[in-house]
Structure formats: C-alpha cells, structure tokens
gemmi code that builds the backbone of each chain (N, CA, C; Angstrom):
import gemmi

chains = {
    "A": [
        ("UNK", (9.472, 3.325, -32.236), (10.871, 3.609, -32.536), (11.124, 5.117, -32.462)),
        ("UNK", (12.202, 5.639, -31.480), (12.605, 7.300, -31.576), (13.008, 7.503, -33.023)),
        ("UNK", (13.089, 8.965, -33.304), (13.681, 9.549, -34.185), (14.545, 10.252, -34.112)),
        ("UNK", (15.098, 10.608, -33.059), (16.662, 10.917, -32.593), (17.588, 9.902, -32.678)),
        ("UNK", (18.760, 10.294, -33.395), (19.897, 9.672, -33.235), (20.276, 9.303, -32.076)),
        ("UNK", (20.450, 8.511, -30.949), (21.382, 8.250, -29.865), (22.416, 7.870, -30.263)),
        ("UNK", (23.370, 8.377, -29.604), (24.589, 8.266, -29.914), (25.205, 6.931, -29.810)),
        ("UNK", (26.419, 6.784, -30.107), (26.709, 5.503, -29.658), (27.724, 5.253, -28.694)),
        ("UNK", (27.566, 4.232, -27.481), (28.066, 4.328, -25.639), (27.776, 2.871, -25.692)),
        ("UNK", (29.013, 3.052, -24.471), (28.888, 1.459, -23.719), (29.344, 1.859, -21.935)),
        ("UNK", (29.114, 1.437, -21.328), (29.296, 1.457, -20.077), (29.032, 0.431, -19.269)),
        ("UNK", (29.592, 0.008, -18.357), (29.633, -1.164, -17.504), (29.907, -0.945, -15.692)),
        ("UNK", (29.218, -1.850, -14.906), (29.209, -1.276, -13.721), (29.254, -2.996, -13.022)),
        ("UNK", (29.618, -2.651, -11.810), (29.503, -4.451, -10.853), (28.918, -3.894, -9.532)),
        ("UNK", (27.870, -4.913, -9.359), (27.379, -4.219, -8.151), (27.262, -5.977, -7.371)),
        ("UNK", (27.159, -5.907, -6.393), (26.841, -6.618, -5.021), (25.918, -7.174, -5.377)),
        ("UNK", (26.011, -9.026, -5.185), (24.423, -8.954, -5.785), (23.631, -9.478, -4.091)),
        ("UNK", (23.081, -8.543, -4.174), (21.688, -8.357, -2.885), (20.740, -7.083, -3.307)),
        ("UNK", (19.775, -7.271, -2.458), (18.513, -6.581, -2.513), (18.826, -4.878, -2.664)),
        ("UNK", (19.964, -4.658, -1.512), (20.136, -3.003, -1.253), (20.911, -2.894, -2.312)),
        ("UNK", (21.599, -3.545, -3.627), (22.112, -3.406, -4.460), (21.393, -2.686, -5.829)),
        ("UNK", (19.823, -2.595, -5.748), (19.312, -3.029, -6.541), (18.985, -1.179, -7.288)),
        ("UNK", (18.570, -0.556, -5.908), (18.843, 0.824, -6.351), (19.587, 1.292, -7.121)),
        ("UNK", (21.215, 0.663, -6.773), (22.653, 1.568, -7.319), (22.133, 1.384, -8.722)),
        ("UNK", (21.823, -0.277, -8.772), (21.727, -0.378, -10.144), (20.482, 0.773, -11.230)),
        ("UNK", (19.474, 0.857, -10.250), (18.611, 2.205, -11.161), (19.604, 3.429, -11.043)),
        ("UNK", (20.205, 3.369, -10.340), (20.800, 4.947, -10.568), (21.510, 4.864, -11.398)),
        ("UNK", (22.494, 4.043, -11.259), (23.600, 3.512, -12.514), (23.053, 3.985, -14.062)),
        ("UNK", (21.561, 2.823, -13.971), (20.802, 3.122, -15.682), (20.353, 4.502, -15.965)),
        ("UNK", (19.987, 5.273, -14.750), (19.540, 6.479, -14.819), (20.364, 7.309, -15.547)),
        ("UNK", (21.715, 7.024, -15.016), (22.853, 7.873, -15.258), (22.953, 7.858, -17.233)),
        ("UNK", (23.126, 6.167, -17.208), (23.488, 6.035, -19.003), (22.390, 6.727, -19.757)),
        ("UNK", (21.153, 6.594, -19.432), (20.195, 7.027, -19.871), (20.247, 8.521, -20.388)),
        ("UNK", (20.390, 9.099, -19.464), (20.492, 10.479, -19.231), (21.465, 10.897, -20.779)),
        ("UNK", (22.444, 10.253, -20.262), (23.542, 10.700, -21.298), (23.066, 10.414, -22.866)),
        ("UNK", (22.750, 9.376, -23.027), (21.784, 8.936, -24.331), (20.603, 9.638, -24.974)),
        ("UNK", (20.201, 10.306, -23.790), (19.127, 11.301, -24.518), (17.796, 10.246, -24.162)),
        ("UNK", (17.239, 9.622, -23.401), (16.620, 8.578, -23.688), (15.262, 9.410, -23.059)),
        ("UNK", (13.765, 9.370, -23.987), (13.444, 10.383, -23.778), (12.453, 9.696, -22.376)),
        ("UNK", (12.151, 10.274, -21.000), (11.333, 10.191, -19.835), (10.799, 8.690, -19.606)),
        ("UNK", (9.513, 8.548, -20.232), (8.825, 7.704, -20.617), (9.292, 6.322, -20.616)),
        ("UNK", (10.414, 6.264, -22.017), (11.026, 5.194, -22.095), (11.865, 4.692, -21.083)),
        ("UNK", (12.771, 5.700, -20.508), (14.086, 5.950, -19.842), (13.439, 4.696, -18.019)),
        ("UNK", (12.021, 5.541, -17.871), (11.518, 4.622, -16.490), (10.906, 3.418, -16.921)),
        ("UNK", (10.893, 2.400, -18.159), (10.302, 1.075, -18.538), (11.899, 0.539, -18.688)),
        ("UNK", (12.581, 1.163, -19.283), (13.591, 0.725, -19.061), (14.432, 0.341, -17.848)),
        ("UNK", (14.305, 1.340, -17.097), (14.974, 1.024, -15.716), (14.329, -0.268, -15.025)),
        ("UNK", (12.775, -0.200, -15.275), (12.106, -1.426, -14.500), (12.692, -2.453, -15.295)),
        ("UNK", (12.715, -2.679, -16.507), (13.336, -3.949, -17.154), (14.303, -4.412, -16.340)),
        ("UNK", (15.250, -3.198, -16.149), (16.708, -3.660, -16.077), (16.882, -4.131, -14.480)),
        ("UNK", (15.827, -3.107, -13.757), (15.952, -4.024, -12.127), (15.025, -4.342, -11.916)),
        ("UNK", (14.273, -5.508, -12.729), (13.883, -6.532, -12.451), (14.554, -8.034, -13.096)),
        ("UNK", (15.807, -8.042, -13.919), (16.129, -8.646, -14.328), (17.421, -8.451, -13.167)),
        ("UNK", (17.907, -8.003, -12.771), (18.982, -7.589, -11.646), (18.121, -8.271, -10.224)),
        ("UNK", (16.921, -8.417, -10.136), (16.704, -8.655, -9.013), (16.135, -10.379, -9.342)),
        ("UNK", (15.821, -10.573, -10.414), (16.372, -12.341, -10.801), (16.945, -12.914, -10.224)),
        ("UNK", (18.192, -12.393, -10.223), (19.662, -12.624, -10.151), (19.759, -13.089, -9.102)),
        ("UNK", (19.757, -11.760, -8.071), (19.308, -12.067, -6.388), (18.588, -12.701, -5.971)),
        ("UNK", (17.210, -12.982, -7.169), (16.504, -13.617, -6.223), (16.285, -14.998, -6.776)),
        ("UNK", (16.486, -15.539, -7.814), (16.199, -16.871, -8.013), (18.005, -17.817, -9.013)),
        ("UNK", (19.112, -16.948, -9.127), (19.950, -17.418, -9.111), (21.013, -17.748, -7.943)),
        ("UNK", (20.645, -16.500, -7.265), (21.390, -16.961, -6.746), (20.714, -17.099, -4.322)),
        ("UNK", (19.180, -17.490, -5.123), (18.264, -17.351, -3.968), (18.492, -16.529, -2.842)),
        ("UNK", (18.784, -15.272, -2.830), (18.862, -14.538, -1.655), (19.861, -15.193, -1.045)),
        ("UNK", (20.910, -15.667, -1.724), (22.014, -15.915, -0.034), (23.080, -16.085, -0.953)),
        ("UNK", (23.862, -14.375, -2.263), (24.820, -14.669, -2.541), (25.883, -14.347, -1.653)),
        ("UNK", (27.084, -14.969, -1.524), (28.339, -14.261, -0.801), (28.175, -12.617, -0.582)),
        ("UNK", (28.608, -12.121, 0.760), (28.393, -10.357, 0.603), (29.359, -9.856, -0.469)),
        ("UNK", (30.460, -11.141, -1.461), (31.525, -10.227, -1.780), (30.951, -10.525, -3.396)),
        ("UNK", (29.945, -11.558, -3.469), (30.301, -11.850, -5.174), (29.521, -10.885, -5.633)),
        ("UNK", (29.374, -10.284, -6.969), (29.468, -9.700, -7.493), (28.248, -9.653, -9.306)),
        ("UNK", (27.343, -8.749, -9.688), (27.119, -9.227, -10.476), (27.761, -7.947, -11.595)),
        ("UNK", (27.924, -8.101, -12.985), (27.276, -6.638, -13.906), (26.046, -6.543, -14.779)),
        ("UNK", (26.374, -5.276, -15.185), (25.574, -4.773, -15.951), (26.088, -4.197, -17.147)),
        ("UNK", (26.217, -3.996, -18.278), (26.598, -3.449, -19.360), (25.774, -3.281, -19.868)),
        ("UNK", (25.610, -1.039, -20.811), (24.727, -1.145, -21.105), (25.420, -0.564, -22.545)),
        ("UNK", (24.947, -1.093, -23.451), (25.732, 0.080, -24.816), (24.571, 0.074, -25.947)),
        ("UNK", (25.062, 1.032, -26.605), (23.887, 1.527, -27.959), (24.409, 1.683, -29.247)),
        ("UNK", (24.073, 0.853, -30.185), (25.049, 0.921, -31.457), (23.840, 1.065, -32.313)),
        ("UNK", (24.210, 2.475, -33.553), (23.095, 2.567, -34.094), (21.495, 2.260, -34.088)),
        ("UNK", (21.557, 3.146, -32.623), (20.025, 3.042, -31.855), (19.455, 1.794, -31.606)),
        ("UNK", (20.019, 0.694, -31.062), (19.803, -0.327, -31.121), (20.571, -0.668, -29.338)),
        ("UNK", (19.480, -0.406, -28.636), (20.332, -0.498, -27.259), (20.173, -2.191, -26.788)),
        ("UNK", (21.476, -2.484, -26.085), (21.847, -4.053, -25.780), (22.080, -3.757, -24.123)),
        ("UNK", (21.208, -4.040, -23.549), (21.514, -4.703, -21.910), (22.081, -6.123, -21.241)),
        ("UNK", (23.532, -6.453, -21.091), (23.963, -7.496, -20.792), (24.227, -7.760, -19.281)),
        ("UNK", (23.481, -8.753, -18.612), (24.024, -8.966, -17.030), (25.117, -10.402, -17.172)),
        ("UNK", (25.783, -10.018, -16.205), (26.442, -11.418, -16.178), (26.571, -11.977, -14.289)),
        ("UNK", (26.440, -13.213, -14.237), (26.568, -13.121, -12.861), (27.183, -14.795, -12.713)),
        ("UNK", (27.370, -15.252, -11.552), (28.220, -16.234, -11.257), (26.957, -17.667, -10.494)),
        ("UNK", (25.801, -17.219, -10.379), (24.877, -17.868, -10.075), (24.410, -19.445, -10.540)),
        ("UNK", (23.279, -20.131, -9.994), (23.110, -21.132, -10.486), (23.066, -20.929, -12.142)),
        ("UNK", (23.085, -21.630, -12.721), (22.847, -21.897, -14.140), (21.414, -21.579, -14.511)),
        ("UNK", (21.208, -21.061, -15.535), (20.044, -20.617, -15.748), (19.288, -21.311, -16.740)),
        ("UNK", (18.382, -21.999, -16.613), (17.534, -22.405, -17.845), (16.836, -22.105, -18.685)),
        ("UNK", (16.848, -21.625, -19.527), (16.205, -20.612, -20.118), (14.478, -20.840, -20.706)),
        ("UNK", (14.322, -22.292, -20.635), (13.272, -22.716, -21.159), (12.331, -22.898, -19.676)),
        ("UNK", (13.216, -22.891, -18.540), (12.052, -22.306, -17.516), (11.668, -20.925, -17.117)),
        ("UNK", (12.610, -19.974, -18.050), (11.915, -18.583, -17.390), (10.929, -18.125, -18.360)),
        ("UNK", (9.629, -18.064, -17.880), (8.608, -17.537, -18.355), (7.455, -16.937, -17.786)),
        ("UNK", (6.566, -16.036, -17.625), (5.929, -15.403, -16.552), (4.695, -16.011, -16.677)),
        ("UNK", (3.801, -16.166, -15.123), (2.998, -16.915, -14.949), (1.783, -16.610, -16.137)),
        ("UNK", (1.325, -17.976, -15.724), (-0.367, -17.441, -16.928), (-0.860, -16.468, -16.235)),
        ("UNK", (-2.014, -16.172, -17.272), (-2.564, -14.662, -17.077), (-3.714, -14.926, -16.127)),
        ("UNK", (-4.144, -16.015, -15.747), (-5.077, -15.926, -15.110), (-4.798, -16.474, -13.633)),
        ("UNK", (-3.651, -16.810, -13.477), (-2.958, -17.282, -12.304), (-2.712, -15.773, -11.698)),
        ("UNK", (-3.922, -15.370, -10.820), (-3.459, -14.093, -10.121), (-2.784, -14.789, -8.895)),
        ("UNK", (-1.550, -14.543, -8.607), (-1.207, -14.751, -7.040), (0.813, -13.811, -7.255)),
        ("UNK", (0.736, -13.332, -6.348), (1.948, -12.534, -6.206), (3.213, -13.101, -6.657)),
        ("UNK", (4.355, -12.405, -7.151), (5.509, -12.977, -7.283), (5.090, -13.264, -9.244)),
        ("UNK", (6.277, -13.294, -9.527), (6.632, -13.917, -11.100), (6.074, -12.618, -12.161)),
        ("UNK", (5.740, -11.349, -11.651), (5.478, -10.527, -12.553), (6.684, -9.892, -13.459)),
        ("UNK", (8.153, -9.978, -12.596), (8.859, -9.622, -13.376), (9.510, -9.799, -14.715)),
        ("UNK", (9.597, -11.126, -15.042), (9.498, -11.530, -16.175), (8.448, -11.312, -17.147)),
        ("UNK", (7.541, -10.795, -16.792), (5.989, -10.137, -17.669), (6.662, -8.972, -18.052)),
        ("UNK", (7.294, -8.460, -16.891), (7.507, -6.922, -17.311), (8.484, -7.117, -18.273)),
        ("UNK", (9.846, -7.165, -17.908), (10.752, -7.594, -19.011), (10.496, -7.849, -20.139)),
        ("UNK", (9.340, -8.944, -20.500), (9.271, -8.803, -22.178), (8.076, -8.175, -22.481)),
        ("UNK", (7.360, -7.302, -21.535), (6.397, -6.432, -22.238), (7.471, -4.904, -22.722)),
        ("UNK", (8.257, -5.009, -22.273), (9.022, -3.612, -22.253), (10.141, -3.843, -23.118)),
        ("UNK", (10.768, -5.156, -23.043), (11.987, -4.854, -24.145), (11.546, -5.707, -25.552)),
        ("UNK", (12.556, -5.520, -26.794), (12.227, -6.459, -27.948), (12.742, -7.680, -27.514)),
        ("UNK", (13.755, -7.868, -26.951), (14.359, -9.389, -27.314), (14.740, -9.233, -25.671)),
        ("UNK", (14.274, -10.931, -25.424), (15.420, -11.394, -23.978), (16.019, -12.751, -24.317)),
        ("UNK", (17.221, -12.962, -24.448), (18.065, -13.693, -24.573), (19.243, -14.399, -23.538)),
        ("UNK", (18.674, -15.437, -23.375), (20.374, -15.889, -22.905), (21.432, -16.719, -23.034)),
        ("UNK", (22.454, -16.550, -22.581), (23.521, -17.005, -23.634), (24.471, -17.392, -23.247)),
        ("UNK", (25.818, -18.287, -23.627), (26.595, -18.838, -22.711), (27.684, -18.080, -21.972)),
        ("UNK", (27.602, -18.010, -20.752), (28.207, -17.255, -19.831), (30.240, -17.476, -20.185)),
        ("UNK", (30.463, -16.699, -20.142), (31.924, -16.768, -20.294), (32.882, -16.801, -19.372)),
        ("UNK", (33.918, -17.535, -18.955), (34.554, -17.561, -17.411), (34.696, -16.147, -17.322)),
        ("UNK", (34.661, -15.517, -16.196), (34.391, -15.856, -15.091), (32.531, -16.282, -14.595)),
        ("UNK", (31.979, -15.868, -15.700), (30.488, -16.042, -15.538), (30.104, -16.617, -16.223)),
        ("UNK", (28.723, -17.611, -14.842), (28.019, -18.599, -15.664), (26.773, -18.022, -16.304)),
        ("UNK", (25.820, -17.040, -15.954), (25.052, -16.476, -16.968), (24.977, -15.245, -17.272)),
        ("UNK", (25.374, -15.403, -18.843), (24.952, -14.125, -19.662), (23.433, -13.362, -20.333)),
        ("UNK", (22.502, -12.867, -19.696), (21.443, -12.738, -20.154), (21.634, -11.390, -21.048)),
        ("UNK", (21.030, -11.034, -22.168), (20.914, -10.038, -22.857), (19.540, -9.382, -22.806)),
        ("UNK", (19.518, -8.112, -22.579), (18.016, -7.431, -23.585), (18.449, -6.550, -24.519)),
        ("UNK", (17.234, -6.591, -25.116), (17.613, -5.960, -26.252), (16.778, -4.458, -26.728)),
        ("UNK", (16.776, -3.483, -27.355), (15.500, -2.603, -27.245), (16.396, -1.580, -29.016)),
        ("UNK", (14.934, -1.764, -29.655), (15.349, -0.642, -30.678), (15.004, 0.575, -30.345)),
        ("UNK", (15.787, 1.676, -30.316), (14.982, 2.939, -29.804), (14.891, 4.056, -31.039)),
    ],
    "B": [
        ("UNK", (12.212, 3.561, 1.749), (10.728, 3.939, 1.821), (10.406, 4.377, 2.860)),
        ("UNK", (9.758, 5.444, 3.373), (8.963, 5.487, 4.489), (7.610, 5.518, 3.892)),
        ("UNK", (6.498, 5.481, 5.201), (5.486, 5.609, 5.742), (4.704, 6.119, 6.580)),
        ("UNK", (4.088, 6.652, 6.556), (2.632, 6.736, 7.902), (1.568, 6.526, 7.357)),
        ("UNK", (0.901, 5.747, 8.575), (-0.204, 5.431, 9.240), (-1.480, 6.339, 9.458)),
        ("UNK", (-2.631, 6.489, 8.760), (-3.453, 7.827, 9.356), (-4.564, 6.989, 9.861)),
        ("UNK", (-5.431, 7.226, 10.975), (-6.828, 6.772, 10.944), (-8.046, 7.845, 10.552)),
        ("UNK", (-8.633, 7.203, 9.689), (-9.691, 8.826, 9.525), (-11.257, 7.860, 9.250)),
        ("UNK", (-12.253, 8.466, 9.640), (-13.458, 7.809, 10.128), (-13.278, 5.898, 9.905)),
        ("UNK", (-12.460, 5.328, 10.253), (-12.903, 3.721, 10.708), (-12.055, 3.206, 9.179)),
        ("UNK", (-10.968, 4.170, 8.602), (-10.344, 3.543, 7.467), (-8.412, 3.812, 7.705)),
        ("UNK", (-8.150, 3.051, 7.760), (-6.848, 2.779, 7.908), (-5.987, 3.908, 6.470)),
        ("UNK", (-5.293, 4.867, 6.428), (-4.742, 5.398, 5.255), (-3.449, 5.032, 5.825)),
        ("UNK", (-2.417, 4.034, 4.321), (-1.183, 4.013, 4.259), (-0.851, 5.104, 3.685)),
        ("UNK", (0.178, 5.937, 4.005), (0.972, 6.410, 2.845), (2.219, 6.395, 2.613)),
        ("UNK", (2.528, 5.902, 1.377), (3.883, 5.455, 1.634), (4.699, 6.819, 0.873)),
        ("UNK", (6.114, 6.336, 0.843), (7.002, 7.383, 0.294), (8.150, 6.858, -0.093)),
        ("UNK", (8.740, 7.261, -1.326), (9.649, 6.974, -2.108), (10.006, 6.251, -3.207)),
        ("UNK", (10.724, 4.623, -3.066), (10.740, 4.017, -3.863), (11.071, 2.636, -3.279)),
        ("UNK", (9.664, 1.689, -3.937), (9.141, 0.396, -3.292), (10.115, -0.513, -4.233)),
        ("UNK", (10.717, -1.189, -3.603), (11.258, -2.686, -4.765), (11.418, -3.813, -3.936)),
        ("UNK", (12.274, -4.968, -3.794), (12.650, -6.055, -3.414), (13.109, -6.031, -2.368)),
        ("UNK", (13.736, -4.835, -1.800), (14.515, -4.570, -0.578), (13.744, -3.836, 0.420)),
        ("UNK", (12.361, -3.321, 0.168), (11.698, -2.466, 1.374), (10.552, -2.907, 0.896)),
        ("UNK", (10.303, -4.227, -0.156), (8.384, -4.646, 0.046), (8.082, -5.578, 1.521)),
        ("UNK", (8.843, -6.266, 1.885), (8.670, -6.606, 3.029), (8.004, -5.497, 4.758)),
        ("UNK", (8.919, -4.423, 4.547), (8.575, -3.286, 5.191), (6.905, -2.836, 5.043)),
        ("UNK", (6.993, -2.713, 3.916), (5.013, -2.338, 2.801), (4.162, -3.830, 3.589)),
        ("UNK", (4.501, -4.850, 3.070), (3.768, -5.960, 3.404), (3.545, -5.611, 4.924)),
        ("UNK", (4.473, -5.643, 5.616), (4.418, -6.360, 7.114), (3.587, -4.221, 7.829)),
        ("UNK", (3.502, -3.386, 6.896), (2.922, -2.380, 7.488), (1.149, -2.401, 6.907)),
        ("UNK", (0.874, -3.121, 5.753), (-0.704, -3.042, 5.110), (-0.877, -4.315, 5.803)),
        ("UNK", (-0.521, -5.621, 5.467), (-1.223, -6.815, 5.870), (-1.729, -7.238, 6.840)),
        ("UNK", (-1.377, -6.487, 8.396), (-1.766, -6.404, 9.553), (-2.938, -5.877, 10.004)),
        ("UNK", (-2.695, -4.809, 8.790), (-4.120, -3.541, 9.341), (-5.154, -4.213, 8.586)),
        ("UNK", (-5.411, -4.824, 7.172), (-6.292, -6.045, 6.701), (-6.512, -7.120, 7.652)),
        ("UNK", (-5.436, -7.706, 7.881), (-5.745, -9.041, 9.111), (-6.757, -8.373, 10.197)),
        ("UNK", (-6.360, -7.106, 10.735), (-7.214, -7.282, 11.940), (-8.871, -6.278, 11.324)),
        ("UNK", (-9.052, -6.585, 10.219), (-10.617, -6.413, 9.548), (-10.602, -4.869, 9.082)),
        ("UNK", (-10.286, -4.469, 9.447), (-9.967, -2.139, 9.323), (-9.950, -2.429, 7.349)),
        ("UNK", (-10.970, -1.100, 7.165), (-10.937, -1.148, 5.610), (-9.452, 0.001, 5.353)),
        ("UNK", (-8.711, -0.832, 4.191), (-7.544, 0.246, 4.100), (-7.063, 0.793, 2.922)),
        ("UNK", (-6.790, 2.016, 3.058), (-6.127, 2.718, 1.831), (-5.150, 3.178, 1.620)),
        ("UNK", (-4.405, 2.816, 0.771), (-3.223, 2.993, 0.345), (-3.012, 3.893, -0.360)),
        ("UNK", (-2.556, 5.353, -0.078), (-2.044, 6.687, -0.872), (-0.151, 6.297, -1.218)),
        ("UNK", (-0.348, 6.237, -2.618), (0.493, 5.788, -3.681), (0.955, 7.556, -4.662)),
        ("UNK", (0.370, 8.322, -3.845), (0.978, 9.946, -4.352), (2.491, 10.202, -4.452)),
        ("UNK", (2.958, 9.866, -3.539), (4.870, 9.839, -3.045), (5.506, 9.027, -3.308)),
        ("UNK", (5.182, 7.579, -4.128), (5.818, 6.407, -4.012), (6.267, 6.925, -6.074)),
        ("UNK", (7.532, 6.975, -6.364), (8.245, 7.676, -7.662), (8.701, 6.534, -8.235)),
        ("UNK", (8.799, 4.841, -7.203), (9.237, 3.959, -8.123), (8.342, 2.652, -7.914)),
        ("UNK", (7.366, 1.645, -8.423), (7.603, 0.358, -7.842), (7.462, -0.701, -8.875)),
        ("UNK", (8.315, -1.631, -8.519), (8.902, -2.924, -9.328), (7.321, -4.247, -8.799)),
        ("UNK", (8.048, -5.118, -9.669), (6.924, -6.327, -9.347), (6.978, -6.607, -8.480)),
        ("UNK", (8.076, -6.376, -7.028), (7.342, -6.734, -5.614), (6.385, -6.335, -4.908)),
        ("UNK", (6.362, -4.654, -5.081), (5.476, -3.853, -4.603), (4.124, -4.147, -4.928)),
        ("UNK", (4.445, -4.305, -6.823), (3.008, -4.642, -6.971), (2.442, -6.282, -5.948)),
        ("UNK", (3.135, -7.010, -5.827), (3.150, -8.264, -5.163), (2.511, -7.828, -4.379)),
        ("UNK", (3.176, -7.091, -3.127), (1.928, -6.891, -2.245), (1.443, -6.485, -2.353)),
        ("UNK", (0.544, -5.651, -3.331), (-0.965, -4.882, -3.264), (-1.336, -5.903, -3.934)),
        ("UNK", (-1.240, -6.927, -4.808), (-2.079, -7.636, -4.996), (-2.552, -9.114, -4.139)),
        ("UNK", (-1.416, -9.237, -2.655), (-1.763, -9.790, -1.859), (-2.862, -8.791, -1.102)),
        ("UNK", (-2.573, -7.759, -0.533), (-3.712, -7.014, 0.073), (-5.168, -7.249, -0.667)),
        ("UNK", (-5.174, -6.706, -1.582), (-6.203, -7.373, -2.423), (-6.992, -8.608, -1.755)),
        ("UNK", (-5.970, -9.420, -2.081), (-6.633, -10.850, -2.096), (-7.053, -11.094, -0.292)),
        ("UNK", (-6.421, -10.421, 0.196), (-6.413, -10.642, 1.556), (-7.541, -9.772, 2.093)),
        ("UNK", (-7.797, -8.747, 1.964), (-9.251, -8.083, 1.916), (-10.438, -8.725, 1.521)),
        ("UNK", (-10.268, -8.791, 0.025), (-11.383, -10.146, -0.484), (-11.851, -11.371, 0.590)),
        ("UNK", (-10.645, -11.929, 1.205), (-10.895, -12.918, 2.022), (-11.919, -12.660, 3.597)),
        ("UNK", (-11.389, -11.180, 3.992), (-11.558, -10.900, 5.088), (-13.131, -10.142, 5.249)),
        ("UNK", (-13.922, -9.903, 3.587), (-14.589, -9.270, 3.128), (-14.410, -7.665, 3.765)),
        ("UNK", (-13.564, -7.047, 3.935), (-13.514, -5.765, 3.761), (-12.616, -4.999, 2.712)),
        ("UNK", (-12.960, -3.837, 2.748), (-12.522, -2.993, 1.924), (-10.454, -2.664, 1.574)),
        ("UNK", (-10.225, -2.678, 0.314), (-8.941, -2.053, -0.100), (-8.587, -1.374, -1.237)),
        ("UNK", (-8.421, 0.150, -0.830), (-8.140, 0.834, -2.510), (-6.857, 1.559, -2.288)),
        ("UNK", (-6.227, 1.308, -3.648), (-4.885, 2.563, -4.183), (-6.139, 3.691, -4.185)),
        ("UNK", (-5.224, 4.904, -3.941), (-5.925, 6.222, -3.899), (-4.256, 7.282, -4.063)),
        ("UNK", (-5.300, 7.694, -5.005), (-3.726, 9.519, -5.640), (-2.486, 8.304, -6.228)),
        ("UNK", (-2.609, 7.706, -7.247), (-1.573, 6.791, -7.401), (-1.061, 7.639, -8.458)),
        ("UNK", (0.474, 7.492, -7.807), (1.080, 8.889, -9.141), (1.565, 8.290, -10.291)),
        ("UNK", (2.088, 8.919, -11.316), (1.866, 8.373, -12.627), (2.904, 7.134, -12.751)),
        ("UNK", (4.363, 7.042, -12.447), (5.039, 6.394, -12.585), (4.417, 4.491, -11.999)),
        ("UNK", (3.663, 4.697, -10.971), (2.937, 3.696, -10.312), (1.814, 3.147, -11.195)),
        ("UNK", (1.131, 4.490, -11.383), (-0.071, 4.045, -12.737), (0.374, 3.433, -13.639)),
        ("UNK", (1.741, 4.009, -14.213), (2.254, 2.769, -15.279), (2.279, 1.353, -15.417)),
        ("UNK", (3.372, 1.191, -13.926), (3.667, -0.417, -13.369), (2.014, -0.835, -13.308)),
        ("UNK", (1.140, -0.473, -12.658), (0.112, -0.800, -12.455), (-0.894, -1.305, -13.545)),
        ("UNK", (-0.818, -0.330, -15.112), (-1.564, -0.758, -15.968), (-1.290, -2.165, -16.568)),
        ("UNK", (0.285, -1.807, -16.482), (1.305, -3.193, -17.448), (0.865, -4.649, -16.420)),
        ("UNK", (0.364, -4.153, -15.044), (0.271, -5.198, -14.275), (-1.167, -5.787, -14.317)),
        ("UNK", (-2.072, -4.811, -15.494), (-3.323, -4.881, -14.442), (-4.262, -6.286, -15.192)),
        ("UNK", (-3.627, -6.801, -15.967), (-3.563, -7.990, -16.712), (-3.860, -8.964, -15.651)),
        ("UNK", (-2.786, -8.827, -14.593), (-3.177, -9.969, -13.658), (-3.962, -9.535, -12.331)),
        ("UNK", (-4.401, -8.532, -12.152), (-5.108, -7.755, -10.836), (-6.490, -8.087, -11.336)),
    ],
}
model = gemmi.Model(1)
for chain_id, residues in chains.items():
    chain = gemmi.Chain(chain_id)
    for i, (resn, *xyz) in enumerate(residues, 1):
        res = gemmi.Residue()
        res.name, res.seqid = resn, gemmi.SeqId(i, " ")
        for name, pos in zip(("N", "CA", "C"), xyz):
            atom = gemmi.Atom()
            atom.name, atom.element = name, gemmi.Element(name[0])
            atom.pos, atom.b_iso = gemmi.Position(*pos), 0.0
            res.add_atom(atom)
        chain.add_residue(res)
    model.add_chain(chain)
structure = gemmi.Structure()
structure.add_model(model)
structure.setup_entities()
C-alpha cells in the first residue's frame, strides 16, 4: 500500500475495439497515471493489467472480428486511494465463472493474461452491463 | 515493433525493438519460429523491447517449446527490466 495521498480523478476514454487499439489504450493509462502520482513500478503492472483486460475484449468477446466502428471504454478513477478500473463493451456476454487462467502446470501459450490481471490487481469483478453495454468488468487496486 | 536479424558464428540473434503486444506478436512469431524450424540455434536480444504483454510472452514460450522439439538451442539475452518483470510474473509457467 503507497503512502502518498493520490488525489481523487476519474477519467474515461472509448477506443476501437481491435488490436491497433490497444496501445492508445496504454497511453491513455499512462496519461491518468502520471497525473495521480502513481509511483514507476506500479504505474507499468498496472498498465499490463489494464491492456490485457482490453485485449480480452478483442480477443475473446468479441473474437477478433468487432465492427471497425463499435467501440469499447475504459474508466479509470481513484477515491480515497482506492483506484477502480471499469471496461465496458458491447461483446458476447461474459461468464464470469469461465474466466480463469490456465493451471500452472499447463505450459502452452495463450491464457496468461488473466494470470496477470489477478496477480497485479486486488479485486476482478464483473458485473451487469448497463444499456448500452453488455459487459461491465471492474478492477480494483488499493494504492 | 521492429527488428533485425544478425548471424554471428552459426546463431541466429533476434533483436527486437519497442513494444510487443497482441497487434505485432504475430510479426515476433512469424520472424523467431522460422529461424527454429529450419534447426539455427537462436537468440533473442530483449534490450529495446520497453513493453510486452502475455502475447509476446506467448511466443517465447512457443519458441521454447519449439526448440526443445527441434533439440536446438533458445535464449532471451540483455532482457531489459520492464520484460524481466512480465517475465518473472510469467515464469510460473516457463
């Protein structure tokens, strides 16, 4: 847990959901980060959290073939050091009791991202998507 | 991302550059997995590469496995710190 105050911010962004999308989105977090004070270290586990949960999206909601126009976000805000990462996207429905990262002894490529995600944040949550979106996933991180 | 290609005594050196994710591991794959397929021991200089996500790692741990198969040689070499990270958190399954 930091011992700096971060202030308290919210910010929100919509990006394209495809692969070349996936950057904006680190730059995007880079940006909030920055402003938050979020110190190095944390600031790049965080970013991997956040685009690898962005690249989910692309890649198993909405399997590599969303519309070029639809659209996912990102919201990131911090309330009494307690930072909340919300995506929302328009994708298949998400089950939540199938996302889980492979066993540990199942070496073979693919499915690490979800390892990363909850080695790096406290809480991953998801939750019922609100029109216009069908899933709302949350992370969560005390800093 | 870019890349080059070095040959230096009978070992294939990748080196890549920038930042590896979902959108340029295909590029990584289809530039290491070839030089493994055709038997060449290869190394991958990971000095320049500032970002990579679980695809990247994906393919080095196909290279891996694909070396193993081919019984020749494959090492990360100068892997800079941000990589060392992804890499430790990964190395659970390597």
């Amino acid at each position: 847990m930091s011992e700096i105050a971060h202030q308290d911010h919210i910010e929100k962004k919509a990006f394209l959901v495809n692969s070349s999308s996936l950057k904006d989105v680190r730059v995007f977090c880079r940006e909030v980060f920055e402003k938050l004070h979020i110190q190095e270290d944390l600031k790049e586990e965080l970013v991997l959290a956040i685009a690898e949960a962005a690249q989910n999206i692309v890649k198993h909601a909405f399997k590599n073939s969303a519309s070029p126009t639809e659209l996912m976000v990102v919201q990131i805000s911090c309330e009494n050091n307690k930072l909340q990462i919300a995506f929302y996207d328009r994708g298949t429905p998400v089950d939540p009791k199938k996302v889980k990262h492979r066993e540990i002894d199942n070496v073979k490529p693919g499915g690490l991202g979800t390892f990363f995600i909850q080695e790096i944040m406290d809480a991953v949550e998801f939750k019922d998507g609100k029109k216009p979106w069908i899933n709302h996933l949350v992370l969560t991180k005390q800093l | 991302m870019t890349y080059k290609v070095e040959e230096l005594n009978n070992i294939s050196i990748v080196h890549l550059n920038g930042e590896i994710d979902m959108d340029v591991a295909d590029k990584a794959r289809q530039t290491i997995l070839p030089l493994i397929e055709s038997g060449k021991s290869v190394q991958v200089n990971l000095s320049k590469v500032d970002y990579m996500d679980s695809s990247g790692i994906s393919v080095l741990i196909e290279g891996k496995q694909l070396a193993e198969k081919k019984s020749t040689k494959f090492e990360l070499i100068e892997v800079s710190k941000p990589v060392e990270k992804v890499l430790s958190m990964a190395r659970k399954f390597l």
